[in-house]
C-alpha positions in Angstrom: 1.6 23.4 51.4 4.0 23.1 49.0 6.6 20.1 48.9 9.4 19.1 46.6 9.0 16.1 44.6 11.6 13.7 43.2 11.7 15.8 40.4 13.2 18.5 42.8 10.3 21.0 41.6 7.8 22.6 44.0 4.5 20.5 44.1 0.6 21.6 46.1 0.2 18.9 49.2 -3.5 19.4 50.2 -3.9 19.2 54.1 -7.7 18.0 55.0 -8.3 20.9 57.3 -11.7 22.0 56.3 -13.2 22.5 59.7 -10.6 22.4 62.1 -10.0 24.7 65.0 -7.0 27.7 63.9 -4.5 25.7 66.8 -5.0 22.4 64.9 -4.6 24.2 61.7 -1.0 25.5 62.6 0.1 22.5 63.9 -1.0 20.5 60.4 0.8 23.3 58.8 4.1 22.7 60.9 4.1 25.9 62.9 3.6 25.9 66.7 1.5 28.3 68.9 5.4 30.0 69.6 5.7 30.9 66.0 3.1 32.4 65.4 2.9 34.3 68.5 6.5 35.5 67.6 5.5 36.6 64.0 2.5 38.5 65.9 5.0 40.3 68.5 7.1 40.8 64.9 4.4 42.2 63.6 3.3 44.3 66.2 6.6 46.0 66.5 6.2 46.8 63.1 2.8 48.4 62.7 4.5 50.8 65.6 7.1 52.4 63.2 5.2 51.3 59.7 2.0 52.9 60.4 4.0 56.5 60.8 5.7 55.5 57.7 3.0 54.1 55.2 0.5 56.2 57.6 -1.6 58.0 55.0 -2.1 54.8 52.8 -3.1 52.2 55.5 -5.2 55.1 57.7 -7.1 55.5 54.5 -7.7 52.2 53.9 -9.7 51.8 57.1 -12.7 53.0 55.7 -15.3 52.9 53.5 -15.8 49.4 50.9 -17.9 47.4 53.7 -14.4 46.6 55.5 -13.2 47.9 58.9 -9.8 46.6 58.6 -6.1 47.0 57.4 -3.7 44.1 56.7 -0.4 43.4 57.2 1.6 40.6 55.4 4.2 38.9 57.3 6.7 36.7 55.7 8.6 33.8 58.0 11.5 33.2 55.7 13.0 30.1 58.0 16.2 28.1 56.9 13.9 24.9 55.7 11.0 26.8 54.2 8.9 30.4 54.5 6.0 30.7 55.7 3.1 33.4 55.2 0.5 35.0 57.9 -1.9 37.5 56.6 -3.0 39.9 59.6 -5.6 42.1 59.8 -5.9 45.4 62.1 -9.8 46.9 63.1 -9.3 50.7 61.6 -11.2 51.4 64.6 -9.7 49.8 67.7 -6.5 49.4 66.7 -7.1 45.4 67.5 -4.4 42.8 65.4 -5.7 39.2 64.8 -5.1 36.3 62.1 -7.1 37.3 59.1 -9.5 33.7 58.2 -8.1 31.5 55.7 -9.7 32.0 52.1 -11.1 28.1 52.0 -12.8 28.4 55.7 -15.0 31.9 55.0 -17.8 29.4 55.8 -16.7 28.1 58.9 -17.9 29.2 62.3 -14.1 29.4 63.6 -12.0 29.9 60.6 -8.3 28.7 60.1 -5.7 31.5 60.4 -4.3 32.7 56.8 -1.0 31.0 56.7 0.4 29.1 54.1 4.5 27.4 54.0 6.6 26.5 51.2 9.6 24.8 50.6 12.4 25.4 50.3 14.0 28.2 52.2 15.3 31.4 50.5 18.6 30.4 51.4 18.4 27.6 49.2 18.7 30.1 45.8 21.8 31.8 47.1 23.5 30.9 43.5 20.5 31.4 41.8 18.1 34.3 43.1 15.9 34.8 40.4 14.7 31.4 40.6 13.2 32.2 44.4 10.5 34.2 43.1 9.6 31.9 40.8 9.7 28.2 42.6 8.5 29.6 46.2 7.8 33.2 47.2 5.4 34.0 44.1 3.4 31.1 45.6 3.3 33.3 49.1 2.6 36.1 47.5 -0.7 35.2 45.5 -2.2 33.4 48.5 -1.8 36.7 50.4 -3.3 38.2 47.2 -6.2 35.9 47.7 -6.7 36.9 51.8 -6.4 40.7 51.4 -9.6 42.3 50.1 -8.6 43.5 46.2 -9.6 47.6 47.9 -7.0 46.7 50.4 -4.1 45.6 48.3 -2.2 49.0 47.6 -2.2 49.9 51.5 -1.2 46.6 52.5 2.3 46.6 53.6 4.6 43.8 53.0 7.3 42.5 55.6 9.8 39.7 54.6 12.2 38.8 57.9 14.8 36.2 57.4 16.0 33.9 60.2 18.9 31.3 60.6 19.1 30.4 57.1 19.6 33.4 55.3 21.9 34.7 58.2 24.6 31.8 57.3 24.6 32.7 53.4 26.6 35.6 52.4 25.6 39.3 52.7 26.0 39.9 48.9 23.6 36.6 48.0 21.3 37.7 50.6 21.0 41.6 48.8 20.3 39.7 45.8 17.8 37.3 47.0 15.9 40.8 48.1 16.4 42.6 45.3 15.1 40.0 43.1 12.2 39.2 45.3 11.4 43.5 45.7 11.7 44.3 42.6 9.1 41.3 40.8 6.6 41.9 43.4 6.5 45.9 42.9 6.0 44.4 39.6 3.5 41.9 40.1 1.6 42.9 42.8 0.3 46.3 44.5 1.6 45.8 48.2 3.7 48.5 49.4 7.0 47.2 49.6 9.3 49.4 51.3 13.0 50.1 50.0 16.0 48.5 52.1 16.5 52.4 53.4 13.5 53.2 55.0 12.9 52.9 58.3 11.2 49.5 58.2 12.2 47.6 55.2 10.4 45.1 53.3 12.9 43.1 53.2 15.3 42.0 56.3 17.4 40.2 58.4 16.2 39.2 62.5 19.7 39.2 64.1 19.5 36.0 66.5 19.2 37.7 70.0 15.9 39.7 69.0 14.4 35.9 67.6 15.3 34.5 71.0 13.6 37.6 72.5 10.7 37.1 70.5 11.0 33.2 71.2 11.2 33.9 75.2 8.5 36.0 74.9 6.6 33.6 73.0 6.8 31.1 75.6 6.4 32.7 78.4 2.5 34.3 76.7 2.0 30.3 75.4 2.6 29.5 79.6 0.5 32.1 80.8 -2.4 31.7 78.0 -1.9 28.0 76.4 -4.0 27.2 73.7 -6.7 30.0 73.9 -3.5 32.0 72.5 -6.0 32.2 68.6 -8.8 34.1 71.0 -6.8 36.6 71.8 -5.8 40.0 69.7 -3.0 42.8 70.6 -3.8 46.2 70.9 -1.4 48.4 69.8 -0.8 51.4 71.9 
């Protein structure tokens, strides 16, 4: 996780979590069974339109180098901090789970791959080139370090900004995007779609769809509780 220091500087806090079940993992990382069952009902809305639109790449993917699966980056970008979860979808099934965490391969039930940093995007809305830098390159090369190095140029990338970035203005927020875009085209091979396609990169979730996904998040943490890490979603 990263933290700020006095020094006002991003700085690494190690959480002991070598071991521990996915749900305890989350929690120690500050993000509730809802969350991520909202960033998973995100996510799952996008494969629907992203796998007709990067459709060749990620199909192709599916095959071949010893690995059945495609992944998906999705990007929390909250008002206090932004938060990564690396997904992974069996080629074959169509199945979406949690990829593991890179430090619990040995593990018999590895923590999910999420990692939060602070602070939020909307912190560098007079600054946007210094986003990349302090936070969201951070993100980006622990996402680098989940998805297999075969897998990296037909692993989409989706960035979806909540309360914070909705309260800053619509010109800092284009920057912010831009910025952040255009450094990891430059940096990284993930496909990162343009703000016209169909499902951009980078974006806003207007606040009646997050309390549709937060309703809907609730009522599946009600109906399944903590088993909520056992279970994947099919896409149809």
């Amino acid at each position: 996780m990263m933290v700020c220091g006095a020094s006002g500087q991003p700085r690494r806090r190690h959480v002991g979590t070598h071991g521990a079940s996915p749900l305890l993992w989350a929690r120690l990382f500050g993000t509730s069974t809802a969350a991520i069952t909202v960033l998973l009902l995100m996510l799952s809305t996008c494969l629907a339109a992203a796998t007709h639109q990067v459709g060749d790449k990620v199909s192709s993917s599916g095959s071949g180098n010893g690995n059945n699966f495609n992944y998906f980056i999705v990007i929390d970008a909250g008002s206090t901090g932004s938060r990564a979860f690396v997904y992974q979808q069996d080629a074959t099934t169509g199945t979406v789970s949690m990829a593991p965490h890179p430090n619990g391969s040995n593990d018999a039930f590895p923590p999910p791959a999420i990692l939060e940093v602070v602070p939020g995007l909307s912190s560098y809305a007079e600054n946007p080139k210094a986003a990349y830098d302090d936070t969201f390159h951070t993100l980006l090369r622990f996402a680098d370090s989940v998805v297999p190095a075969a897998k990296s140029a037909a692993t989409p990338l989706f960035v979806r900004g909540t309360a914070g970035l909705r309260r800053i203005s619509a010109v800092h927020r284009r920057q912010i995007f831009d910025e952040l875009a255009a450094r990891t085209r430059r940096d990284y091979q993930f496909i990162v779609a343009s703000a016209d396609d169909a499902v951009p990169a980078f974006d806003i979730m207007p606040g009646d769809m997050e309390g549709v996904y937060a309703w809907l998040a609730i009522n599946h943490k009600e109906v399944w509780g903590d088993r909520y890490c056992l279970i994947s979603v099919r896409l149809l």
